[in-house]
One Martini backbone bead per residue (centre of mass of N, CA, C, O) as a GRO file, in nm:
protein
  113
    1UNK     BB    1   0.068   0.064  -0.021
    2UNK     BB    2   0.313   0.253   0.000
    3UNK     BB    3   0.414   0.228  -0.297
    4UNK     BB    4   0.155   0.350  -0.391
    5UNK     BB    5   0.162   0.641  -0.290
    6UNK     BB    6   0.441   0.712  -0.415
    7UNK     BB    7   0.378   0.696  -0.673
    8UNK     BB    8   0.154   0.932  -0.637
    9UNK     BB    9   0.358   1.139  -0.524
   10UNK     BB   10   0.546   1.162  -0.778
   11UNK     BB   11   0.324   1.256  -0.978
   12UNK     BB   12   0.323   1.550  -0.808
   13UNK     BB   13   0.649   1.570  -0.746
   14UNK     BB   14   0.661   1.598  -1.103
   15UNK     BB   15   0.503   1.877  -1.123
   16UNK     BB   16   0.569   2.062  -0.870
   17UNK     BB   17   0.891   2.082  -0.953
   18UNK     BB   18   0.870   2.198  -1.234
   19UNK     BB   19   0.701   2.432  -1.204
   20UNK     BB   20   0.928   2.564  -0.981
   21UNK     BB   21   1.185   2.589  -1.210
   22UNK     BB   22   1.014   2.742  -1.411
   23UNK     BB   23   0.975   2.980  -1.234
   24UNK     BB   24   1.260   3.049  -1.151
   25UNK     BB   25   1.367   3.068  -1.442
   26UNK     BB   26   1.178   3.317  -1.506
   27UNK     BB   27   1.216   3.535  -1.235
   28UNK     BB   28   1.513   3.450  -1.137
   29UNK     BB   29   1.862   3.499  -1.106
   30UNK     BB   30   2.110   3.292  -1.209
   31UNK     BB   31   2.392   3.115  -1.180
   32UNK     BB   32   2.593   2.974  -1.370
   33UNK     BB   33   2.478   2.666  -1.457
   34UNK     BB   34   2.252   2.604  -1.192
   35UNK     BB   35   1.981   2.510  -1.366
   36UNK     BB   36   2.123   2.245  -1.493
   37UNK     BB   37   2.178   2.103  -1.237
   38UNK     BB   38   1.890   2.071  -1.134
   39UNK     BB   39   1.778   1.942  -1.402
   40UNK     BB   40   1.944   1.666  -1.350
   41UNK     BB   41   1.884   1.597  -1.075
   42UNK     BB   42   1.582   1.570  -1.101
   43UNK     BB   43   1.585   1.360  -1.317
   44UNK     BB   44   1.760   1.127  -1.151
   45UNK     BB   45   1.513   1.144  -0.907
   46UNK     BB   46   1.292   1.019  -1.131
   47UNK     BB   47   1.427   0.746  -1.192
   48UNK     BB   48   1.528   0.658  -0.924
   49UNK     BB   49   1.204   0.618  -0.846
   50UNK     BB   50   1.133   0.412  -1.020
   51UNK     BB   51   1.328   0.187  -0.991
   52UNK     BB   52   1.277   0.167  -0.673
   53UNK     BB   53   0.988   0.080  -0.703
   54UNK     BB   54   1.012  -0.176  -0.917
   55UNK     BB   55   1.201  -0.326  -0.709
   56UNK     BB   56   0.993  -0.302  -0.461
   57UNK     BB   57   0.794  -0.463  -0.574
   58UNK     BB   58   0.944  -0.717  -0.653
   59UNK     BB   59   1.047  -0.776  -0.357
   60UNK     BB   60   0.792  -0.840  -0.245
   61UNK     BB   61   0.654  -1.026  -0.411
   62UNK     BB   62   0.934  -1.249  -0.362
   63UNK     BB   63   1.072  -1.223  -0.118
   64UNK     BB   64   1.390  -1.099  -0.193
   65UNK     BB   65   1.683  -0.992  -0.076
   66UNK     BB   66   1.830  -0.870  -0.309
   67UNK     BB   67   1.594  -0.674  -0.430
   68UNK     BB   68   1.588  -0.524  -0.160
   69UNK     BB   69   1.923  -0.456  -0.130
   70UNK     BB   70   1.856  -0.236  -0.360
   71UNK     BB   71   1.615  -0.088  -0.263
   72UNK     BB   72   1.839   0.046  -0.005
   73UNK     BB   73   2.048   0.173  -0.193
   74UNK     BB   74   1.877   0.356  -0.377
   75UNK     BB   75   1.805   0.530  -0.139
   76UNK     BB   76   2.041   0.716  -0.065
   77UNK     BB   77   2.050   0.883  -0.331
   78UNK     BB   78   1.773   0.980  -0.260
   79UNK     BB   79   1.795   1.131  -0.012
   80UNK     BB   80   2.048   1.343  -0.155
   81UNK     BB   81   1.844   1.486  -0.292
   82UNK     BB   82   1.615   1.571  -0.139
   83UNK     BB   83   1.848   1.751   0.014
   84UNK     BB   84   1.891   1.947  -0.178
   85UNK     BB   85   1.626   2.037  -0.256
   86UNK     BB   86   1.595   2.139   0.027
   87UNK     BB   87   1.923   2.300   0.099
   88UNK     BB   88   2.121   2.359  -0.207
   89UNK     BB   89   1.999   2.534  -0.343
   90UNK     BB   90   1.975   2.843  -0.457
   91UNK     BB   91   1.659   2.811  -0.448
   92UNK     BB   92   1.387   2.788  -0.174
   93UNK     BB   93   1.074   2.704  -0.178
   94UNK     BB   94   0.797   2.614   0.024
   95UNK     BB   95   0.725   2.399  -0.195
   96UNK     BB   96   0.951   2.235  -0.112
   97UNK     BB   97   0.984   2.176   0.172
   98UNK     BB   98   0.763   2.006   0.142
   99UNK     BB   99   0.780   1.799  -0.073
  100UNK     BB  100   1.073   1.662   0.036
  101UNK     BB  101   0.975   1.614   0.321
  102UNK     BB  102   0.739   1.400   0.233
  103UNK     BB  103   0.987   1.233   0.065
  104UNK     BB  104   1.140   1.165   0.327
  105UNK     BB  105   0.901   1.021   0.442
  106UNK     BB  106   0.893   0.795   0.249
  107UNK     BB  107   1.156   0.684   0.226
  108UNK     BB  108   1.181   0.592   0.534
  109UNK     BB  109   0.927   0.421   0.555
  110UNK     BB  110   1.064   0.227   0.314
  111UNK     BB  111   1.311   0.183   0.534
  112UNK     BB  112   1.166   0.047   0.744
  113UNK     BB  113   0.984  -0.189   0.619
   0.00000   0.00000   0.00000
């Protein structure tokens, strides 16, 4: 069951995050460069998020150690973005503290089951 809100939690945090980079880059002006890894980071924070969940349904359905143990692995780099996007940004709005603050919430919880 938390796979799959996590799931839905991805494709809202998938839409208001692009929206508020798209915001931030029409509105802020950035240093040089700074937009474009940001842009890097999303991208790659929300790959390894479906990576990690399709791992996560897989060894939860076979109750396989290995691919639960790439699923702990793969939580980690998930961590150290949101904690980016959370602390590290050039720009940080207050929907995104929230935002990764949730999504740290639900990494911790799938990493705690």
């Amino acid at each position: 069951m938390l796979l799959f809100l996590h799931r839905i939690y991805i494709y809202f945090y998938l839409v208001l995050e692009l929206l508020s980079l798209f915001l931030k880059n029409y509105k802020l002006s950035y240093p040089r460069g700074n937009i474009a890894g940001e842009y890097l980071i999303f991208i790659l924070l929300l790959i390894l998020q479906f990576i990690n969940l399709y791992i996560g349904a897989i060894g939860n359905k076979t109750e396989s150690s290995g691919t639960l143990i790439w699923f702990l692995l793969i939580c980690f780099p998930l961590a150290f973005a949101y904690c980016f996007f959370f602390f590290l940004q050039s720009y940080v709005l207050m929907l995104e503290i929230f935002l990764n603050g949730v999504g740290l919430v639900f990494l911790l919880s799938l990493i705690h089951i």
